[in-house]
N, C-alpha and C positions, 0 to 999 in steps of 0.2 A: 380408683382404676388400678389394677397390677401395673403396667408398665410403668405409670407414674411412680408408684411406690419402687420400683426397679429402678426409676432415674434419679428419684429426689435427689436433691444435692450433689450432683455430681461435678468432678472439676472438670476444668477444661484440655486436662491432658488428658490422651483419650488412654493410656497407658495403666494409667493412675483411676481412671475413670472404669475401665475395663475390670480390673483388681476387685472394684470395690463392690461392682457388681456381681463377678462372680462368687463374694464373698457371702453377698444378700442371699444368695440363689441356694446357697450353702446352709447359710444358716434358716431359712427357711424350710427346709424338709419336707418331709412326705407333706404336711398341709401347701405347703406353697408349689409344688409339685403336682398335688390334686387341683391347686386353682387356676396351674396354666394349663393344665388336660383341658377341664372346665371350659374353660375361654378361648380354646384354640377347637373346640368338638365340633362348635356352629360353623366355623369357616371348614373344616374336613368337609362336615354335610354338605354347604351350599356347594365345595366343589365336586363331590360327587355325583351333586345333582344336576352341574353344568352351570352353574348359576353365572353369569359373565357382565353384571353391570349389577351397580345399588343405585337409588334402596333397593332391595330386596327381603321379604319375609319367606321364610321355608316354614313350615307346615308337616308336623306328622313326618319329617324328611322324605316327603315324597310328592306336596307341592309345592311350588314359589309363585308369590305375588311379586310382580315388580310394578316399581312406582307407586307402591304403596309405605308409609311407616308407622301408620297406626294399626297394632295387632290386631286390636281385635273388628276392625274392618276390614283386614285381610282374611281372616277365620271365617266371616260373616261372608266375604266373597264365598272363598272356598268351599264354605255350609251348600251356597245355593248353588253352585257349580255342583256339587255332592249327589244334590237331589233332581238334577236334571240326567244323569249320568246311569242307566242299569247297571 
């Protein structure tokens, strides 16, 4: 998980802690750059889509399933919801 790897080890001064992070964030570059885009693009979506409680599954960024967390019974919902729908 990113943020893990963004806290490992860190100490308990948050001064010293802060440092070392921004260090990682540094040395990371454009791939570590591309993987918090990455990991932050689903939370954008669900809030553009209104999305206001999990679980929730978005779809296509244009539906959401909530109370659901298995994909592909969410997609399967959405399929038959699809086919009812002109």
């Amino acid at each position: 998980m990113l943020e893990a790897e963004l806290a490992a080890s860190l100490p308990a001064d948050q001064e010293r802690a802060s440092a070392i992070v921004r260090q990682r964030l540094k040395q990371g570059g454009t791939e570590l750059q591309r993987r918090i885009g990455a990991a932050y693009q689903g939370i954008a979506d669900a809030w553009s889509l209104g999305v206001t409680k999990v679980p929730a599954i978005v779809v296509d960024r244009r539906y959401v399933v909530y109370g659901e967390t298995d994909v592909a019974r969410a997609v399967a919902r959405i399929d038959q919801y699809r086919k009812t729908q002109p």
